[in-house]
C-alpha positions as CSV (number, residue, x, y, z in Angstrom):
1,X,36.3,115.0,90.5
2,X,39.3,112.6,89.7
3,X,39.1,109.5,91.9
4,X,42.6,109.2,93.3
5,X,44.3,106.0,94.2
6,X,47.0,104.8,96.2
7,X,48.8,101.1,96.5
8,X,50.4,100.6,100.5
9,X,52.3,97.5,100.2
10,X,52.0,95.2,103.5
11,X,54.9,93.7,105.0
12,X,52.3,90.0,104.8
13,X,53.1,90.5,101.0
14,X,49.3,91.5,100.5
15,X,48.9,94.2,98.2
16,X,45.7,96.6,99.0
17,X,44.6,99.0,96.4
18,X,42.4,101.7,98.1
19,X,40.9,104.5,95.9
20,X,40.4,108.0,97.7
21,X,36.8,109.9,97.3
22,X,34.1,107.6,99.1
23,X,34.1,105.5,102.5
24,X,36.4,103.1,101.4
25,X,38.5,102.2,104.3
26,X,37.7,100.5,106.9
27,X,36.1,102.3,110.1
28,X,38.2,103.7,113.1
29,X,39.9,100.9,115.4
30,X,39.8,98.7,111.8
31,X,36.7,97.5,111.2
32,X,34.8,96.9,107.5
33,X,32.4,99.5,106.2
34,X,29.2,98.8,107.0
35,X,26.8,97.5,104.6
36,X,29.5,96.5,101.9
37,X,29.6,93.1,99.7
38,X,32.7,92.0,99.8
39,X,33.2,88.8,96.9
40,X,36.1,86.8,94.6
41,X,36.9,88.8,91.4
42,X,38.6,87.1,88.3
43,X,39.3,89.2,85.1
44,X,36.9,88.5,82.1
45,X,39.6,87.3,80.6
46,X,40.9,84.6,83.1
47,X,43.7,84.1,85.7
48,X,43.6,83.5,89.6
49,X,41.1,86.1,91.4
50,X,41.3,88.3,94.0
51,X,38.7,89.3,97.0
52,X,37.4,93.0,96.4
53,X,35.2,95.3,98.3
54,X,32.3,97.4,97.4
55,X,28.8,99.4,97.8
56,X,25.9,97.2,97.5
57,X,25.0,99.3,94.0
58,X,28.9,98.2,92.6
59,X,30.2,101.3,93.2
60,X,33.6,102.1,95.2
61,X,35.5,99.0,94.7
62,X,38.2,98.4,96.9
63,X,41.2,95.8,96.0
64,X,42.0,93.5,99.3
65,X,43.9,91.2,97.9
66,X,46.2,90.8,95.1
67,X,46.0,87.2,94.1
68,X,49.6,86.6,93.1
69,X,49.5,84.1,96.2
70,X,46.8,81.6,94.7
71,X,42.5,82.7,94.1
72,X,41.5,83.9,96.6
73,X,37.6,82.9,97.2
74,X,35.1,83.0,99.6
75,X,35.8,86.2,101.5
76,X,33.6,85.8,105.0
77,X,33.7,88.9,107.3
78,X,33.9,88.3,111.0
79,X,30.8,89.1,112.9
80,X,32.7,92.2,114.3
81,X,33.7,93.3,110.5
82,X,37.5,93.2,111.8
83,X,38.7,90.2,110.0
84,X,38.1,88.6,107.0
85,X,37.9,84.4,106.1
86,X,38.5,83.3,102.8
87,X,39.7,79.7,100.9
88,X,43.2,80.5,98.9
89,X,43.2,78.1,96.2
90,X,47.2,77.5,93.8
91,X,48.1,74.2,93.8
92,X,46.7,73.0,97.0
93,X,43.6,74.6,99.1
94,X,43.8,76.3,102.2
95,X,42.1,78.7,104.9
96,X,43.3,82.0,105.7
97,X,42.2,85.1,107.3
98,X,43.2,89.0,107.5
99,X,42.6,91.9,109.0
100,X,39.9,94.3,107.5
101,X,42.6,95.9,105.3
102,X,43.8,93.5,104.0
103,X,47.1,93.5,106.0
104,X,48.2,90.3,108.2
105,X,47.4,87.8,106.4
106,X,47.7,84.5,107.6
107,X,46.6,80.5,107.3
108,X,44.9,78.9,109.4
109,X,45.2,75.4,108.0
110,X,48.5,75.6,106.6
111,X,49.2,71.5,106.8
112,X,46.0,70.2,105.3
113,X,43.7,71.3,102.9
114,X,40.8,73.2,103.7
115,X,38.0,74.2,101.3
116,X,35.1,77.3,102.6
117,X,34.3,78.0,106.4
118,X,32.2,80.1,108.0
119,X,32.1,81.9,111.3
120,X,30.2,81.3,114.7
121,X,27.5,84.4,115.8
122,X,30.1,85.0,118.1
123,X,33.3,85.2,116.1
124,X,35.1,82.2,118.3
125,X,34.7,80.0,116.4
126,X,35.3,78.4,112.5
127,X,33.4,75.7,110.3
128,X,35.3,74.3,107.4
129,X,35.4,71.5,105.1
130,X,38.3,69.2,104.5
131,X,39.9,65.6,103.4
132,X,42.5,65.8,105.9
133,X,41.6,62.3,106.9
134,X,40.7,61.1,103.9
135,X,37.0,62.0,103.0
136,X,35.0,65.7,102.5
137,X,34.1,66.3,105.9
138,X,33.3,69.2,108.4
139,X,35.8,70.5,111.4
140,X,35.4,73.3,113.9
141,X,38.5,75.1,115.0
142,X,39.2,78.3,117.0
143,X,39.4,81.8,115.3
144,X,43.2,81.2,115.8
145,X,43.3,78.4,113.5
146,X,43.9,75.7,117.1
147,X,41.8,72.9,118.2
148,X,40.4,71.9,115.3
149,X,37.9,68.8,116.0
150,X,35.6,66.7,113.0
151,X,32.3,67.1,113.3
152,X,31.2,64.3,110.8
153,X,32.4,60.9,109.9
154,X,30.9,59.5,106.7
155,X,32.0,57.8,103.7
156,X,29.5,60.0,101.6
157,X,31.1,63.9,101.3
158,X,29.9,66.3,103.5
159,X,30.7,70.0,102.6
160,X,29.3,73.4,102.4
161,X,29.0,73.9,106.1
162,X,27.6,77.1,108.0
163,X,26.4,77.5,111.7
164,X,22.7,78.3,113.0
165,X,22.4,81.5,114.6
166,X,22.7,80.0,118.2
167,X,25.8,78.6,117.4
168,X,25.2,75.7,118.9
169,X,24.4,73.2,115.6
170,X,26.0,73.3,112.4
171,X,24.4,72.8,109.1
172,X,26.6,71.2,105.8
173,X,25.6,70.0,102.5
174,X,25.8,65.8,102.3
175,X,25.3,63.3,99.8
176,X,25.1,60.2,102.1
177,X,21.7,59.5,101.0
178,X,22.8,58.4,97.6
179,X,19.4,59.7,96.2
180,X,20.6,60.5,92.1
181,X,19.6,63.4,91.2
182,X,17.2,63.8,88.1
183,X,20.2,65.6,85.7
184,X,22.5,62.7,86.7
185,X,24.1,62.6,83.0
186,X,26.0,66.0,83.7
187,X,28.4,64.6,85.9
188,X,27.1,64.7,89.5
189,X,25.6,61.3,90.0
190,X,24.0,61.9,93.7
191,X,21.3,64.7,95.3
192,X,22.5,67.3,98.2
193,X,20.6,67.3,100.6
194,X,21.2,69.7,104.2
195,X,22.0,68.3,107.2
196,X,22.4,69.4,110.5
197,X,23.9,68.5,114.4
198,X,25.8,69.5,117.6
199,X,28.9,70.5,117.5
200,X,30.3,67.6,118.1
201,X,28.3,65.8,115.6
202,X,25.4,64.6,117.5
203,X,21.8,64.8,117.3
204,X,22.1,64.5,113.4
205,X,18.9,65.6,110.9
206,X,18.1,65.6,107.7
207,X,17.0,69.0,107.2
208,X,15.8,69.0,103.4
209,X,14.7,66.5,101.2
210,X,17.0,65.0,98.8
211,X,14.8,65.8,96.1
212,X,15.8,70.0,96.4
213,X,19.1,69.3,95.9
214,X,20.0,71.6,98.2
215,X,23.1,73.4,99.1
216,X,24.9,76.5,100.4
217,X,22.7,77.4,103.6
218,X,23.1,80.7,105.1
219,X,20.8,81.6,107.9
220,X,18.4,84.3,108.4
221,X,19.3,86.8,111.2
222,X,16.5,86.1,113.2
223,X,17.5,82.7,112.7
224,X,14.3,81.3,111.8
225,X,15.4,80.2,108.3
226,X,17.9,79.7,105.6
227,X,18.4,80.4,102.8
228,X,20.0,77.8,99.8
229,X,20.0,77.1,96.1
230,X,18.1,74.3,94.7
231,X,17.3,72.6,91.2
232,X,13.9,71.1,92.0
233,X,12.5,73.1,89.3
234,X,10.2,72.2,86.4
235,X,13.1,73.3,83.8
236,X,14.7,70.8,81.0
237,X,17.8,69.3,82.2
238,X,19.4,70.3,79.0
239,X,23.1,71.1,78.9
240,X,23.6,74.4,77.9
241,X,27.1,75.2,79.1
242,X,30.1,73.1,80.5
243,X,29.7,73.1,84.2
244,X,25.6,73.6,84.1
245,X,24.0,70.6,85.8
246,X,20.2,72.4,85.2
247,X,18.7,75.4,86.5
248,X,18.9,76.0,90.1
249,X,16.6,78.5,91.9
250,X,17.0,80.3,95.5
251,X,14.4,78.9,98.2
252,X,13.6,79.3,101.8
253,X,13.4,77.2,104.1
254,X,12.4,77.2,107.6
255,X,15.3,75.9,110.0
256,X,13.9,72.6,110.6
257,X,13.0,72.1,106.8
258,X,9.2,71.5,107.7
259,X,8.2,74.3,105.2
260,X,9.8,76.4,102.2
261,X,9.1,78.4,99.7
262,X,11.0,79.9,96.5
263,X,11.8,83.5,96.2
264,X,13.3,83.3,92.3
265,X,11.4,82.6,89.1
266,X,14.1,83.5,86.6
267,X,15.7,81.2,83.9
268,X,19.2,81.5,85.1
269,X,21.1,79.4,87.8
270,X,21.5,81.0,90.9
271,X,23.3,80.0,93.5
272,X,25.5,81.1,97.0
273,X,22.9,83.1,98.0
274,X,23.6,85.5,101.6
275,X,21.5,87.7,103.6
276,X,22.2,91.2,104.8
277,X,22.5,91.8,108.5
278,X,18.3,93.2,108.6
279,X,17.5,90.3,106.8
280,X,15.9,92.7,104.0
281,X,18.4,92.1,101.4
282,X,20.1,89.0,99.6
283,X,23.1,88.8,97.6
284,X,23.7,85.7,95.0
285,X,25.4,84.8,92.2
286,X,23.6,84.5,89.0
287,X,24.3,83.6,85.4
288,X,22.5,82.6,82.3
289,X,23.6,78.6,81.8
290,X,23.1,79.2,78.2
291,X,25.0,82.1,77.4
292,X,28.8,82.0,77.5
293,X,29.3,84.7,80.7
294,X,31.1,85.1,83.9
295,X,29.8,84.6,86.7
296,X,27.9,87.8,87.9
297,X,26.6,89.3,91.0
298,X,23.1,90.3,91.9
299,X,21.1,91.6,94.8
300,X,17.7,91.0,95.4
301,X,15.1,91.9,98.1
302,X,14.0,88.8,100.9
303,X,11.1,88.0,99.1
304,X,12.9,87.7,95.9
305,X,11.6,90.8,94.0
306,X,14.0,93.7,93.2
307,X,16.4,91.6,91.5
308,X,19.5,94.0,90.3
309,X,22.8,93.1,88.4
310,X,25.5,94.9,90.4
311,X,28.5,93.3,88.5
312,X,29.7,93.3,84.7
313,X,30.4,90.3,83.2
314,X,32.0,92.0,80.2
315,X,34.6,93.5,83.3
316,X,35.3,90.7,85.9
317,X,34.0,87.2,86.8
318,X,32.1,87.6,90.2
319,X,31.0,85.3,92.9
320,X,31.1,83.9,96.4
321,X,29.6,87.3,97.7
322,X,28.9,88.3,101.6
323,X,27.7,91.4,103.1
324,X,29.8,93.1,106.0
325,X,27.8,94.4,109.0
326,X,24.7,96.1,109.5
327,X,23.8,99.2,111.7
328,X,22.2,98.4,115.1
329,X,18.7,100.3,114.7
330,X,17.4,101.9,118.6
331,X,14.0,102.4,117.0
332,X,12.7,105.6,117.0
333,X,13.1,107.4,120.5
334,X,10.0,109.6,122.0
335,X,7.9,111.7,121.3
336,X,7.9,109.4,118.6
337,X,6.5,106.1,119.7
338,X,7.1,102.5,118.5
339,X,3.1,101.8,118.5
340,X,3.2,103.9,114.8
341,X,0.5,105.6,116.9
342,X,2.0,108.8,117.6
343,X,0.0,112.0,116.6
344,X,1.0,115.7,116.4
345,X,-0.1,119.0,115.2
346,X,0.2,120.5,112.0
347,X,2.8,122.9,112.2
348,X,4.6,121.9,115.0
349,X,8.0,120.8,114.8
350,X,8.9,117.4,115.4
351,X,12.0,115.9,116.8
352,X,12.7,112.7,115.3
353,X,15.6,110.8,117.5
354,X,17.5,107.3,116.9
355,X,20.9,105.8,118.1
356,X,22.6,103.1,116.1
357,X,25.4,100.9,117.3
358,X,28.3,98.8,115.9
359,X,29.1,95.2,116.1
360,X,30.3,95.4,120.0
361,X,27.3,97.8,121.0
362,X,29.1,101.4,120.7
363,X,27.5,104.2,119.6
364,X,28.3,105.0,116.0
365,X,28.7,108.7,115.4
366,X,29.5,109.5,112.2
367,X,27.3,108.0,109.9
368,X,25.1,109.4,107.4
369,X,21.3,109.5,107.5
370,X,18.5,110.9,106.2
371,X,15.0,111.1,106.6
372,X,12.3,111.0,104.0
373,X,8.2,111.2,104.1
374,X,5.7,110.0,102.0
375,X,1.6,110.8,102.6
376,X,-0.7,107.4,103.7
377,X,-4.2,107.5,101.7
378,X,-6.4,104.9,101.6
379,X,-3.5,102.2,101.6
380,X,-1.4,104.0,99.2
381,X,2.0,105.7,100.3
382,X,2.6,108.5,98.1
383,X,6.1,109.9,96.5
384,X,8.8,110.7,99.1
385,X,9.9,114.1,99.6
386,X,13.0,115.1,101.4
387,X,11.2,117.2,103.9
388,X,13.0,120.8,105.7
389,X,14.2,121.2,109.0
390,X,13.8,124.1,111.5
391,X,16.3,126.7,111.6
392,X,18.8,125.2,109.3
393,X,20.5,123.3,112.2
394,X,20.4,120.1,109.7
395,X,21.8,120.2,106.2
396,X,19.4,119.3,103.5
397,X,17.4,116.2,104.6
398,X,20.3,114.6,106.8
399,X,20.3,114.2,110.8
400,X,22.7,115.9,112.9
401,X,24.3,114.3,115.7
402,X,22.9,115.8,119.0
403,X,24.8,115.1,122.0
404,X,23.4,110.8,122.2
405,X,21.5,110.5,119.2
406,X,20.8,111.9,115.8
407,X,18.0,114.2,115.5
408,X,15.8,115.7,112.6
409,X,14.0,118.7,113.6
410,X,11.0,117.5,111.2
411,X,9.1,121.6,110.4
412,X,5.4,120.1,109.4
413,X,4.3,124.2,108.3
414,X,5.6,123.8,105.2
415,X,4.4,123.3,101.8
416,X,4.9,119.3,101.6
417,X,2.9,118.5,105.2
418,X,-1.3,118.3,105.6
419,X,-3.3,117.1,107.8
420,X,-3.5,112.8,107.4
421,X,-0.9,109.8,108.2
422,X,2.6,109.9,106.9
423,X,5.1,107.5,106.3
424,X,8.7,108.7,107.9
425,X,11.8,106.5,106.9
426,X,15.1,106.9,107.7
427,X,18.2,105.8,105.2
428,X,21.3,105.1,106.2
429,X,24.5,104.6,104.8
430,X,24.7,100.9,105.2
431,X,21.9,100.6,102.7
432,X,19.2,99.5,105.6
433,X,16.2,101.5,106.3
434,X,13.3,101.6,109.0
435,X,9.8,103.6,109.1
436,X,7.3,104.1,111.5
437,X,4.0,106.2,110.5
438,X,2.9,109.5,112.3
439,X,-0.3,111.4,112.4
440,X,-1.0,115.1,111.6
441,X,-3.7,116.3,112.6
């Protein structure tokens, strides 16, 4: 089939390119698709860069912006998926935000320069860096763009700012303790290092060491860590392209910094690293410092395995990546239980029952799921199979909605069930996934 397109020109002089054929507006009462990266494109071949939309394999890209206004970077969706921060940067630097379409935009700092923000968990707030007064430091201000406050007051810059999950402390990227940093010749003559406080700048920790260079935190969604880039690697600091200061890794580290770990063991520099709504997923950018390339895309799984190009270099130069939201998983509703101890008969038929939710706790009813199982032996899951349902009341391998919930009516006397434990997973559209694990017997 011909993928159709269409251009709607918005009266905020945004123009939003949406191509017909997959989910690639947003969601009734304007929301983001779920699931979705959304990230700064430039063209291969140069010029200011636009923020674009798309499937978490690089499929069904969706223009937001236009960038004949400035680059756009930095695109941050709103915990709620209906609005969308990002830094504009021509011949000065500034925050703005839109709506999930693209439509309204507006900005939020329009008399002093601002450089990337983030939200609070709850969507009220905004963290931001900016030399307003003089110095790189962090602000707070209201989704509206009002009472904006500093946070810290330092003659070293502070940057890079994000909030915990609580949203109560926020953590920025600092150089204050003039530590140099090991590649020092390449321009960048002090270490990063995470800090983090109140809101209104108190209780102030160092976080990391100065040693990791650390920088660009994103939290966890259990809140428990963050995420960041660092270049204490054993790598030569050899300069193998213009802006390379050495190779720079992704690690984890718990929230108060007392423990980390790293998840990538590549020879490229990664960096701006964000994790998916279930915490399962990560998406960074990545390049080869030695190889003349854009900047490219990738997405890997949490523990830093599965790493997958989802970008083109050859195409578009691509970074400064977020996901929009997640599905709300119920768990798996009776008889099914949440013990992964639940046992039925071979041949029965077994009703397998979930809800999911969006951002503000409604029931989402149209999207697509579909179950899969996969035999238990000794340890060992076997191949999935898409399994049958009873009396063709599902189509294929997909739940139905029923009513409350989706349901699979799971038929175990066919040819794919026997007698043992079983593995049942459910994929949804947003790219998550959950499993329990049944007994037939």
């Amino acid at each position: 089939m011909v993928q159709r397109c269409s251009w709607s020109l918005f009266l905020a002089g945004v123009i939003v390119l949406v191509c017909l054929g997959g989910q690639s507006a947003p969601l009734a009462g304007g929301r983001l698709p779920p699931g979705r990266i959304i990230y700064h494109s430039r063209s291969a071949g140069g010029g200011w860069g636009s923020i674009w939309m798309m499937k978490a394999d690089g499929t069904e890209k969706v223009r937001l912006t236009d960038g004949t206004q400035g680059d756009d970077f930095y695109p941050r969706p709103s915990p709620d998926g209906r609005k969308v921060l990002f830094q504009r940067t021509g011949w000065t630097s500034h925050l703005f935000v839109m709506n999930a379409d693209g439509s309204n935009v507006r900005a939020l700092t329009p008399t002093a320069q601002a450089t990337v923000g983030d939200w609070s968990p709850d969507g009220k707030k905004i963290v931001f860096g900016s030399s307003r007064d003089g110095n790189p430091e962090i602000y707070i201000m209201d989704a509206d763009g009002s009472n904006v406050t500093r946070v810290t007051d330092d003659p070293e810059p502070d940057t890079w700012p994000t909030f915990d999950r609580t949203g109560t402390r926020v953590y920025f990227c600092s150089q204050r303790d003039g530590v140099l940093q090991r590649c020092q010749q390449w321009g960048y003559p002090l270490n990063y290092a995470i800090y983090a406080c109140d809101l209104d700048g108190s209780n102030l920790v160092r976080v990391t060491d100065p040693v990791y260079w650390a920088l660009l935190p994103h939290f966890s969604p259990d809140g428990a860590s963050f995420v960041c880039h660092s270049d204490k690697v054993e790598m030569p600091c050899s300069r193998c392209s213009e802006w390379s200061i050495a190779y720079t890794e992704l690690f984890v580290f718990a929230a108060d910094g007392s423990t980390n770990r790293r998840i990538t063991h590549t020879a490229m520099r990664e960096s701006a690293a964000r994790w998916r709504g279930d915490g399962r997923k990560i998406v960074c950018t990545a390049w080869d410092p030695c190889v003349s390339a854009p900047l490219q895309l990738w997405t890997l799984d949490a523990d830093g395995s599965n790493m997958t190009p989802i970008t083109d270099p050859a195409v578009e130069a691509a970074d400064g990546a977020a996901w929009t939201w997640v599905y709300r998983f119920s768990g798996f509703l009776p008889p099914i239980t949440a013990n992964a101890r639940s046992r039925f008969k071979l041949g029965s038929v077994i009703p397998v029952k979930f809800c999911i939710y969006d951002p503000d706790g409604q029931s989402v009813t149209n999207a697509v799921a579909r179950l899969y199982v996969q035999k238990v032996l000794n340890g060992a899951v076997g191949n999935p199979i898409a399994p049958p349902s009873v009396g063709g009341r599902n189509a294929g391998n997909i739940f139905r909605w029923a009513a409350d919930h989706y349901q699979f009516n799971l038929a175990t006397k066919a040819q794919w069930a026997s007698a043992g434990t079983w593995k049942i997973e459910v994929q949804l559209d947003d790219g998550t996934s959950y499993a329990t694990l049944i007994s037939l017997r």
